[in-house]
N, C-alpha and C positions, 0 to 999 in steps of 0.2 A: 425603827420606830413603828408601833405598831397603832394601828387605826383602828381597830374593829370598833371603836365607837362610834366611829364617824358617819354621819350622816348626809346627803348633799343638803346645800342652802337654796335659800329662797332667789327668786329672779330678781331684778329691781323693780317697784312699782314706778307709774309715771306721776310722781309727789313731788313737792319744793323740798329743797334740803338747805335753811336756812344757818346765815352766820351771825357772826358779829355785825359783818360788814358789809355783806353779801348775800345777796338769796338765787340759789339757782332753782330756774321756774323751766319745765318741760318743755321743750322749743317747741310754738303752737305757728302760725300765721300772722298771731295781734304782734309778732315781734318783730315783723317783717322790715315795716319801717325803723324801730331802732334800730337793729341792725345794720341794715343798709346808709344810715346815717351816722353809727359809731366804725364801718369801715371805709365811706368816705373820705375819712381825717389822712384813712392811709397812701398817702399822691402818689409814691413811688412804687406802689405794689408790692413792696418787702413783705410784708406780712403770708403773702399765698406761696412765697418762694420754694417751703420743704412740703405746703400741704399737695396731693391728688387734686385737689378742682381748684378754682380761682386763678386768677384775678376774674371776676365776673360782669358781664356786660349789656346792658337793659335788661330784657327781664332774666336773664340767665339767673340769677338767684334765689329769684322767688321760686323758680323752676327746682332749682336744690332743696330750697328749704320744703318745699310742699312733698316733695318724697324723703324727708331726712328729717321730719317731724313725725310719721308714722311708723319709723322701723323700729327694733327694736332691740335689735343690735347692729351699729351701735346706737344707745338711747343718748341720745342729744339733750343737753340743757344750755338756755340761755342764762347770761351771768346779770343780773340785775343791779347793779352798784348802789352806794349807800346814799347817792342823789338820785336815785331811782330812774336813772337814764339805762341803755341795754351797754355791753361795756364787750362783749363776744360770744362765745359760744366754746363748750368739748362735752364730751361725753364717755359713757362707761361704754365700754365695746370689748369683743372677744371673752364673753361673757359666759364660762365655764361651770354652771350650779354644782353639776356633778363632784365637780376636781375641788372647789373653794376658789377659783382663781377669777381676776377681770384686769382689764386694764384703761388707762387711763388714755383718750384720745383724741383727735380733732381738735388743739387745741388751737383755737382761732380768736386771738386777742386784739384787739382794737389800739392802735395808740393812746387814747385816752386808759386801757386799763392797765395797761403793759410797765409792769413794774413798779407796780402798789401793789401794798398790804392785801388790797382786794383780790389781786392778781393770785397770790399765794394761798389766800382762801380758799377763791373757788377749789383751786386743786388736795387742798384737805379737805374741803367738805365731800366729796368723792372717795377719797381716802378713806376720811371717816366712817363711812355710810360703808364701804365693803367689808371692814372688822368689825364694824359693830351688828352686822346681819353675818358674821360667823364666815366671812373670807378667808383663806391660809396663806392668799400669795396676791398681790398685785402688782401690776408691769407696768413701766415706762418705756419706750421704743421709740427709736426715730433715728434717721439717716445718720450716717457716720459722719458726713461732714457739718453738720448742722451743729458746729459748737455751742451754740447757744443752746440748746437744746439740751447738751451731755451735760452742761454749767448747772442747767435748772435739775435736770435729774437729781445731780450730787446734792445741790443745796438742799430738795425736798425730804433726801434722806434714803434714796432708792440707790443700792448697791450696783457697781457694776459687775454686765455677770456674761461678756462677751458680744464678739460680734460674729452677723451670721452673713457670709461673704455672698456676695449675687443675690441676694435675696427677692427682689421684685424689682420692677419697671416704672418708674413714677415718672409722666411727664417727659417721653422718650429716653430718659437717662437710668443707669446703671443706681438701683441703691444698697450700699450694704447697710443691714442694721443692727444698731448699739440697743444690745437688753440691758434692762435694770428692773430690779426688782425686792420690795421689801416685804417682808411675812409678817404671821401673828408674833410672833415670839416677840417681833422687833417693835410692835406695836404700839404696848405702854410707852417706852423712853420715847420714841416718835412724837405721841400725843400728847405727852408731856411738852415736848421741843417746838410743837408748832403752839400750843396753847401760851406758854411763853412768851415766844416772837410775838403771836399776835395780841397778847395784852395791851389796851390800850398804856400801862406805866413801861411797855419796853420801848415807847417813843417820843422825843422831847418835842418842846413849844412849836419846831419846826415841822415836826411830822415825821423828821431824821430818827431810824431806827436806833438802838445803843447796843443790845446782843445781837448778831446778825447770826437768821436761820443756819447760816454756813457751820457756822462755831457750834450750835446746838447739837446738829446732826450730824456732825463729821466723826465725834467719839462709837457712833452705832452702827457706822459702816462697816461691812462684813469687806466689803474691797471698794479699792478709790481705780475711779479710770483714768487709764495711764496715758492716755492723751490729755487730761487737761492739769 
């Protein structure tokens, strides 16, 4: 395949990337208190299980967010839900101009957003925003054992494309990590597939989906992971 057209892309600016349902706003300080009151809700600490920092304790957070508000990879966004409460936090990180590539990360959900429509958003609006500023490749990564994790891959529509054994140290433990990753090529029938799902007519009186993201994007998978 040859490139010589090819140019690198632009960085990410630090701007809202708004939804239907969702608006992610550049993680500043004013979000400090949502935050820390949308992961509250979490008693058992499951939520900090597969990330590097967390569970956090007095000011331990404010302490992360005040240096993880300025960098700039990765560029953190807080998730602003459609009652305008904060609902979590991820960000674009490993952020490639040269190559077209980024990936999606930190993904730190709140009980309250975890598994809504919202939830799904935020991570297409991210999506969106890298092929539509001329991206080739975006990644999905995360720990091999973190089924949840390889479940949400598949469903967004991010191919599996192996795992890379020993890879780092999280947390004193051994992690190997599961890649995924969708291109431009795959792009259209994608943003098709999420535009879809998140129609408000693909959901009844209950707020119960009727196509499930799964079924849209399972036809455009280049490979299924063979763990799940």
């Amino acid at each position: 395949m040859s490139l010589e057209a090819w140019r690198p892309v632009a960085l990410p600016e630090r701007v809202e990337l708004r939804g239907r349902y969702v608006t992610l706003e550049p993680l500043s300080t004013d979000h400090e208190d949502g935050l820390i009151a949308a992961f509250s809700e979490d008693l058992d600490g499951k939520m900090w299980d597969w990330l590097p920092t967390g569970p956090f304790a007095g000011t331990q957070y404010r302490a992360w967010l005040d240096a993880a508000r300025i960098t700039n990879d990765p560029l953190h966004f807080a998730v602003r839900m459609e009652d305008g409460r904060l609902g979590g936090t991820l960000s674009l990180m490993r952020i490639d101009p040269k190559n077209g590539v980024a990936e999606v990360g930190w993904v730190t959900f709140a009980p309250r957003l975890q598994r809504t429509r919202e939830a799904t958003e935020a991570v297409y609006l991210l999506i969106r925003w890298a092929f539509e500023a001329g991206y080739r490749r975006f990644e999905w990564k995360c720990n091999s054992r973190n089924l949840g994790s390889r479940r949400a891959a598949e469903r967004f529509g991010f191919s599996y494309e192996g795992i890379f054994r020993q890879a780092v140290v999280v947390k004193g433990r051994n992690r190997d990590t599961v890649w995924y990753a969708m291109i431009d090529g795959e792009w259209p029938q994608l943003r098709d597939a999420f535009e879809t799902w998140l129609n408000a007519d693909n959901f009844d009186a209950d707020g119960q989906q009727i196509k499930s993201l799964r079924d849209l994007t399972a036809p455009i998978l280049v490979s299924r992971d063979p763990a799940l």
